[in-house]
C-alpha positions in Angstrom: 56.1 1.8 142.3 56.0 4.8 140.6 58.2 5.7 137.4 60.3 8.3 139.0 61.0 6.4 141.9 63.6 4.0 139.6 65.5 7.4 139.4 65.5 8.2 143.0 66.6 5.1 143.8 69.9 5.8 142.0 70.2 3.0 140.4 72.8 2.4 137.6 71.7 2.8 134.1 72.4 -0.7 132.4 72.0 -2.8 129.1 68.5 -3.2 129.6 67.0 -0.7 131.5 65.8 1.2 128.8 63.8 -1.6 127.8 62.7 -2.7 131.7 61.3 1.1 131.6 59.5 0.8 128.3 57.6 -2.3 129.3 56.7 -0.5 132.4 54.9 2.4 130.3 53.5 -0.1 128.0 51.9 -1.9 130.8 50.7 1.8 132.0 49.3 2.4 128.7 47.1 -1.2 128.2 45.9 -0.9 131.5 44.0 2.1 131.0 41.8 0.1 128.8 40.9 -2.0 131.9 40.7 0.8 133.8 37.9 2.1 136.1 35.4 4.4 134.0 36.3 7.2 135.9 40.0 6.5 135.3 39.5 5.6 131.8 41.8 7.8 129.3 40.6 9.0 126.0 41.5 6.1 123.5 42.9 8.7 120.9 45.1 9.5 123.3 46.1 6.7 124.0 46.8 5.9 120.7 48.4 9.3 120.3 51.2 8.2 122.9 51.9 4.6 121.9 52.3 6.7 118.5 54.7 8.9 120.0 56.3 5.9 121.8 57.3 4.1 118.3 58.2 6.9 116.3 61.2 7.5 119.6 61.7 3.9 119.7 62.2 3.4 116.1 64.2 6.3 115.5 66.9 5.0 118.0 67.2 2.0 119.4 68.1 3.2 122.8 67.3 5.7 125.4 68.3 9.6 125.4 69.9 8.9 128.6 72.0 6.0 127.1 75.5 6.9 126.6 75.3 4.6 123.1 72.4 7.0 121.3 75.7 9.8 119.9 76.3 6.8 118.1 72.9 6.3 116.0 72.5 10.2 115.9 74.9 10.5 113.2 72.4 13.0 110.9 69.6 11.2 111.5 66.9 12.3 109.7 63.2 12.2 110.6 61.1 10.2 108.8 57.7 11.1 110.2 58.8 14.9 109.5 57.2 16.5 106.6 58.7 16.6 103.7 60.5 19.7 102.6 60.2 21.5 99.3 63.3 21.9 97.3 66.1 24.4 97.9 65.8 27.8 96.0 68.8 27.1 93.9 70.6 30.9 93.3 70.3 32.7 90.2 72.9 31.7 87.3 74.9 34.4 86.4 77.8 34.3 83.6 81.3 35.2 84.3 80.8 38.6 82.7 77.8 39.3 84.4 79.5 38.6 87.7 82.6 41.0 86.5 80.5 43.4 85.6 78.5 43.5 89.4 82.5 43.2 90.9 83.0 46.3 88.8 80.5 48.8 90.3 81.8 48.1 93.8 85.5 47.2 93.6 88.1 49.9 92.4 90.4 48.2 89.8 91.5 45.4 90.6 90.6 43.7 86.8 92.3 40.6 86.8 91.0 39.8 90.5 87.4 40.7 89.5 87.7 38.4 86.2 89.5 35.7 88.5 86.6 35.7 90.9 83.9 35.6 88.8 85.4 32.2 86.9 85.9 30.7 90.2 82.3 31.6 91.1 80.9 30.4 87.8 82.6 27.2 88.2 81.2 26.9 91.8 77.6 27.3 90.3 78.6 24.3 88.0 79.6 21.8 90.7 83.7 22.6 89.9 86.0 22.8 92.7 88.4 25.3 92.3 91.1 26.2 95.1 93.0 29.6 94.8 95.0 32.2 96.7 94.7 35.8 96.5 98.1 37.7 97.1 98.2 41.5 97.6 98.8 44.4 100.4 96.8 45.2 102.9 93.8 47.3 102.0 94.0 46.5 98.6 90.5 44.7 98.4 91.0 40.8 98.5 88.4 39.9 101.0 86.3 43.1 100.6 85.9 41.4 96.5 84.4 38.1 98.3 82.5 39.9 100.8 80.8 42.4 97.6 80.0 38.8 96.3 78.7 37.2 99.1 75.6 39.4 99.1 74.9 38.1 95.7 75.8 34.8 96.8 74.7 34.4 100.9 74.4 30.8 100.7 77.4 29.7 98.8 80.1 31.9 100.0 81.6 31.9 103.5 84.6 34.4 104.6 86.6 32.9 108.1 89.4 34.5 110.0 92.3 31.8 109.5 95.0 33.1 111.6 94.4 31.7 114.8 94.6 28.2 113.1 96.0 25.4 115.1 96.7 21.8 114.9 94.9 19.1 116.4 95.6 18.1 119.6 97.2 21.6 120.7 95.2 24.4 122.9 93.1 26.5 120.6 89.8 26.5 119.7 89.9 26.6 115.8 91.0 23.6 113.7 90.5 23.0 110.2 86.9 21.5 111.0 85.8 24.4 112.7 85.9 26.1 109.5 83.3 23.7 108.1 81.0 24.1 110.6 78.8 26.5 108.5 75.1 24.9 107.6 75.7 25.9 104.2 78.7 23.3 104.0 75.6 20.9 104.6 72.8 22.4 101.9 74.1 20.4 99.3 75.2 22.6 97.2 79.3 23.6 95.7 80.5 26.3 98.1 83.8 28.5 98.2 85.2 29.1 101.7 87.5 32.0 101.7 90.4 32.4 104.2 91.4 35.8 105.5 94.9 36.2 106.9 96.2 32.9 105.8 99.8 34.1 105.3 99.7 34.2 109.3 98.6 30.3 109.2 101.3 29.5 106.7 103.9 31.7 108.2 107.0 29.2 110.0 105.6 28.9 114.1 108.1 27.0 115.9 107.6 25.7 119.1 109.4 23.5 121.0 111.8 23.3 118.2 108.7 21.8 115.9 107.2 23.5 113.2 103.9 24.0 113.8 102.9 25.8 110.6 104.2 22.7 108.8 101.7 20.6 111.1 98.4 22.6 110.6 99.5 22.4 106.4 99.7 19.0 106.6 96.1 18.6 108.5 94.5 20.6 105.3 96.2 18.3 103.1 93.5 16.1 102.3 90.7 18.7 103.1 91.5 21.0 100.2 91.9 18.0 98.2 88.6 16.3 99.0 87.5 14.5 101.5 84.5 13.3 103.8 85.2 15.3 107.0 82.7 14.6 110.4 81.8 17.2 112.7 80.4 17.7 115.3 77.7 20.3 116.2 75.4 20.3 119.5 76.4 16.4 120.2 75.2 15.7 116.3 77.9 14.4 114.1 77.7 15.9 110.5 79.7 14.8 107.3 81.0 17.8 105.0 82.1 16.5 101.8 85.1 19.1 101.3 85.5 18.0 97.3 82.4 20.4 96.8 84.3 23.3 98.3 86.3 25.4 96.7 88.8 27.0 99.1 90.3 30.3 98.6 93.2 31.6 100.4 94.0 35.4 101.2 97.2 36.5 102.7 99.2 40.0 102.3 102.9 37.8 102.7 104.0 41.5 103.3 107.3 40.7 104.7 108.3 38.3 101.9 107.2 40.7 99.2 109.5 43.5 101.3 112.7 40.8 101.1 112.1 39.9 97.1 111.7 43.1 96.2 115.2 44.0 97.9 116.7 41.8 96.6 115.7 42.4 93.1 116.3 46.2 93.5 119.8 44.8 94.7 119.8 47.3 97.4 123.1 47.3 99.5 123.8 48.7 103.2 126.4 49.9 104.7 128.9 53.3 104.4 128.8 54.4 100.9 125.8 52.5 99.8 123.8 54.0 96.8 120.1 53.7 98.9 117.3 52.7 96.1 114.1 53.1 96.4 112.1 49.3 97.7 108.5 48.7 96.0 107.4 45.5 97.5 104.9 43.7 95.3 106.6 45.1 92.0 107.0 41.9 90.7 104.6 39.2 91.6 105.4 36.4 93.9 106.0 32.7 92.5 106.1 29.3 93.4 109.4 29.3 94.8 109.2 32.6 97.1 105.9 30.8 98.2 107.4 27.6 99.5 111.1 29.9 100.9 108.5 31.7 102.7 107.1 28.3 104.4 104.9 26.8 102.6 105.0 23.1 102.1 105.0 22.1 98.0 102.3 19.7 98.7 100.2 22.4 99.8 100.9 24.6 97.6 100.1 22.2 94.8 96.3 22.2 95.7 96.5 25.6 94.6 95.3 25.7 91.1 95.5 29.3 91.0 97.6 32.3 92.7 95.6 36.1 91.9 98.1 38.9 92.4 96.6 42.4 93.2 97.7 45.9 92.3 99.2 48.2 95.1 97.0 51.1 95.7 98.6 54.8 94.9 97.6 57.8 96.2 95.4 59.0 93.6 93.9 55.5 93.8 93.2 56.0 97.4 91.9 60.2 96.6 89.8 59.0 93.8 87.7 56.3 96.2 87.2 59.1 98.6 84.7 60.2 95.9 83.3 57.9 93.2 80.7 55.5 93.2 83.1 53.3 95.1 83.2 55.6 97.8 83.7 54.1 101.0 81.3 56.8 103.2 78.5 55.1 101.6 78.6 52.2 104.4 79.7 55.0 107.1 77.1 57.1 106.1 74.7 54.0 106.7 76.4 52.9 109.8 76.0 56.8 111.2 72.7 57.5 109.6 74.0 60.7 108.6 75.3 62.5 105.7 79.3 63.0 105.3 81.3 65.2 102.9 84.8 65.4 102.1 86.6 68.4 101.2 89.4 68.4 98.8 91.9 69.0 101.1 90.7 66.0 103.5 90.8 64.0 100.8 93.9 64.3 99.9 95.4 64.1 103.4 93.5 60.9 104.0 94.9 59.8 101.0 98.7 60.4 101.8 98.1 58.9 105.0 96.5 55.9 103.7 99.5 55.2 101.3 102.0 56.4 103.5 101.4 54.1 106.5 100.1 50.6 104.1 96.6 51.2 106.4 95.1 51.1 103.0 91.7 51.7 102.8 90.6 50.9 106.5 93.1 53.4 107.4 90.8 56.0 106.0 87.9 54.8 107.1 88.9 55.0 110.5 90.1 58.2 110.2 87.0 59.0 108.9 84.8 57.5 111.4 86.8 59.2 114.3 85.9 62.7 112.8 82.2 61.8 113.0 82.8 61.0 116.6 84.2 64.0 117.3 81.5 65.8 115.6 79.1 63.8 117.4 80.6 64.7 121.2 79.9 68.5 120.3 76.8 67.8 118.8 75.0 64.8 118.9 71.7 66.1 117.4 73.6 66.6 114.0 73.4 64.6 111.0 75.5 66.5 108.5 79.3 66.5 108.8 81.6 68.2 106.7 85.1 68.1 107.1 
């Protein structure tokens, strides 16, 4: 009977069929030495296959078709496969070197830059070191990460955490999602950086529960340390979280509004003396942390919080055109060559401070310009505006 016709047959895959159908092929593969000489095969490939047929067997016990083989396939690693050279381990770079790269390509900011560049050069030493970065929108908390991830590619990865959910609800992003990155699995110390977690650790209630409180408590013991097992394309991978630093990046805009009413002691009402409100005046502790929602044990895997600076509207004009000027990456993205009057720049700077867009409030602006240009004439690559 032929081998396919086992198949056709439909019948049921069992303990050991796996083996019934590997005898089969053996037998195949010693008669061909008894063979007729015109049926003969080529001994080396003969050899060649039984080769094959040991190195599969070997490597797991059972066949691919066998319900039990995601259960040996936890990383297994070939041994027949050739041996790989040793991982280009990234250049060194001190603390002050690292500030002074931040400092060509991040406006102010100084105590963020110098708080980065520790936290990288501990990474670099095999030191976990979690943190959250606090500041307004715009302001330049993931664009500092992102300026060091090109320095960094392979030890630096930036993730959207705001559509975070717990296990067991509908969603597709838990806490292991966020490890799925290969370079979780290089063997190297890594920082994972978390944009928008004040929307993670902002109160979600549902069904009178909590569920802010749920997904906190899930990242408990990852941001600690832990052996965590994903899976990727039916492969099951362990990430070893205690070599990741985790840093988190939130705005908390709406508690930085309420504390810095309170400590203008603004009243309401008729007759009220109206004072001006500068959120982020003061800097946000501990306590407005865990008013706002965050559970204590959380936030005591925190080892440091980095507060940054509001941007002004000079801040915001100055940017327009200085070595940190953001039309460098529109230029690039348009292939063109974009100028900035005086005037613009100042009205892109009001608006920019006057609505809290920060800088990707410019930039859009900016880049809807060029595509106005652009509809009148498309052949053009110099805009001035």
């Amino acid at each position: 009977m032929p081998f396919f016709r086992f198949f056709e047959k439909g019948q049921h895959l069992k303990r050991g069929y796996g083996i019934q159908v590997r005898s089969r092929l053996e037998r195949t593969f010693s008669g061909a030495a008894h063979a007729a000489p015109s049926e003969m095969k080529s001994p080396m490939r003969i050899a060649a296959r039984r080769n094959i047929m040991d190195k599969q067997t070997t490597a797991q016990p059972y066949p691919w078709y066998d319900d039990r083989v995601e259960a040996v396939r936890k990383e297994y690693v070939n041994p027949w496969a050739e041996a790989e050279g040793p991982a280009v381990e990234p250049t060194w770079y001190t603390p002050r070197e690292i500030y002074n790269y931040l400092d060509g390509k991040v406006w102010k900011q100084d105590e963020a830059k110098r708080a980065v560049s520790v936290i990288m050069y501990q990474c670099l030493r095999g030191i976990k070191s979690n943190a959250m970065f606090i500041g307004p929108s715009g302001c330049g908390k993931t664009h500092i990460w992102r300026c060091l991830q090109k320095l960094y590619p392979n030890r630096i990865e930036i993730a959207d955490s705001s559509n975070l959910t717990q296990d067991g609800w509908r969603g597709n992003k838990k806490w292991t999602d966020l490890l799925r990155s290969p370079i979780f699995r290089a063997g190297y110390h890594t920082i994972l950086v978390l944009d928008e977690a004040d929307k993670m650790l902002a109160p979600k209630f549902s069904y009178s529960q909590n569920v802010s409180q749920n997904i906190q408590s899930e990242g408990l013991t990852i941001l600690e340390g832990a052996c965590v097992e994903i899976k990727i394309d039916s492969v099951i991978h362990t990430v070893d979280t205690s070599r990741i630093s985790f840093v988190l990046c939130g705005a908390f805009s709406n508690k930085a509004r309420s504390v810095a009413e309170r400590d203008s002691g603004s009243r309401i009402g008729f007759g009220a003396d109206p004072k001006p409100v500068q959120p982020y005046a003061r800097p946000l502790g501990e306590a407005d942390f865990i008013e706002f929602g965050v559970m204590p044990e959380f936030l005591g895997r925190i080892q440091k919080i980095v507060h940054l600076e509001p941007m002004t509207e000079e801040d915001y004009y100055r940017m327009t055109d200085s070595s940190f000027s953001l039309l460098t990456h529109i230029q690039e993205q348009y292939k063109a060559s974009i100028r900035l009057t005086p005037q613009k720049r100042r009205e892109l700077a009001e608006l920019a401070c006057r609505t809290g867009l920060g800088v990707r409030g410019m930039a859009n602006q900016i880049r809807q310009l060029v595509d106005n240009a652009i509809f009148d004439d498309c052949e053009c690559r110099c805009f001035e505006f």
